[in-house]
C-alpha positions as CSV (number, residue, x, y, z in Angstrom):
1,X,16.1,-11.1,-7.2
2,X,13.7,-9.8,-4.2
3,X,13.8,-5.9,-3.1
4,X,12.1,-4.3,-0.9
5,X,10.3,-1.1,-1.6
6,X,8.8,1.3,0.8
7,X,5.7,3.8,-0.1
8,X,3.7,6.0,2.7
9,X,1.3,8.6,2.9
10,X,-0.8,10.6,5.6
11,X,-4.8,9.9,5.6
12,X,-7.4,11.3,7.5
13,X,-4.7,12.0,10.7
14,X,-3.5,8.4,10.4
15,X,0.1,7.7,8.4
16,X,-0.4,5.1,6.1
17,X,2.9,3.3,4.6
18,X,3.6,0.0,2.3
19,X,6.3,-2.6,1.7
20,X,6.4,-4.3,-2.0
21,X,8.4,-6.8,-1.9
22,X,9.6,-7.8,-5.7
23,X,10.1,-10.8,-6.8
24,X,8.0,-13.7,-9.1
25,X,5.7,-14.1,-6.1
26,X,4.8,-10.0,-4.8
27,X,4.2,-9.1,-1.6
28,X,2.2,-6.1,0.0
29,X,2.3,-5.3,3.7
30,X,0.3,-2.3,4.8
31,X,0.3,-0.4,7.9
32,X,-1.7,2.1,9.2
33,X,-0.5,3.8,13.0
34,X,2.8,1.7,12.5
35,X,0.9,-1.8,13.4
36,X,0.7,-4.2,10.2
37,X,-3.2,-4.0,9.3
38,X,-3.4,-6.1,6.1
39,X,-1.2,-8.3,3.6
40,X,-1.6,-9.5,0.3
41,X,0.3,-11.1,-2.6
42,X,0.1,-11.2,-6.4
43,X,3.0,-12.7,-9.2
44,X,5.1,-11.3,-11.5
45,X,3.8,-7.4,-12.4
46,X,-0.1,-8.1,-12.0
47,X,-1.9,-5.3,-9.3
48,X,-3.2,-6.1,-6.0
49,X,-5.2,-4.3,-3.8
50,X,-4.7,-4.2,-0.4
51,X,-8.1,-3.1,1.8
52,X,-7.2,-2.1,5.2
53,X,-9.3,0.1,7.8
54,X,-8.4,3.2,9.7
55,X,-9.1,4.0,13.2
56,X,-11.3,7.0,12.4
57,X,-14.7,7.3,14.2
58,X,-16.6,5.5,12.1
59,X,-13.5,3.3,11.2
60,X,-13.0,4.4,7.2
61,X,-12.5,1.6,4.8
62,X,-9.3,2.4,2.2
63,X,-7.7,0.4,-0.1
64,X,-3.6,0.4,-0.6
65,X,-3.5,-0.5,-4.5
66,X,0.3,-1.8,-5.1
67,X,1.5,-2.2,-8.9
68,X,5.0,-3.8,-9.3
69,X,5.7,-3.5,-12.3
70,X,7.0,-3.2,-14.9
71,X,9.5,-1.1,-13.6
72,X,9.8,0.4,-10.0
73,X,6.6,-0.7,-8.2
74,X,4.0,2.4,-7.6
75,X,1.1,2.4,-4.7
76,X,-1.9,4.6,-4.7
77,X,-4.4,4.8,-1.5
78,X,-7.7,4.7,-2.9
79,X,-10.6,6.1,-0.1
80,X,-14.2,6.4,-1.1
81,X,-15.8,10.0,-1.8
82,X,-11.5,11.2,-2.5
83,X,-9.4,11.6,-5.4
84,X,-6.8,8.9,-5.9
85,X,-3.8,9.3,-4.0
86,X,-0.2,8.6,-5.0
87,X,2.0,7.1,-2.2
88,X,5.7,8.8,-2.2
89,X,8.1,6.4,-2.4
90,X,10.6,6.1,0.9
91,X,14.2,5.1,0.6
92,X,14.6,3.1,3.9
């Protein structure tokens, strides 16, 4: 069965949100300003990582890591020179 999962996060003045969508073939959609900016897909539970740019001056390079399982999926943003961060999960 597919669901759809929704993740987002603010970064560097730019919102940053994901879409996992379940199922035996996974797929990410990330957006940064609300315009799709990258795509990936992985099966079953196995990570992917999504790298996307922001429109900072210079553009930034970040990476949307999306893990689906097992259990409810979970996405971090992962920026170079920052911490980690955990996406918070959205219920639309």
């Amino acid at each position: 069965m597919r669901r759809r999962h929704h993740f987002h996060i603010e970064h560097a003045g730019h919102p940053v949100s994901a879409t996992v969508q379940t199922g035996h073939t996974v797929v990410v959609e990330v957006l940064v300003d609300g315009k799709e900016t990258g795509h990936g897909t992985t099966r079953d539970d196995h990570p992917v990582a999504v790298h996307v740019e922001l429109p900072t001056d210079p553009p930034a390079q970040v990476a949307v890591r999306a893990t689906p399982g097992p259990g409810m999926p979970r996405c971090i943003l992962e920026a170079p020179g920052a911490e980690d961060q955990v996406m918070s999960p959205r219920s639309y």
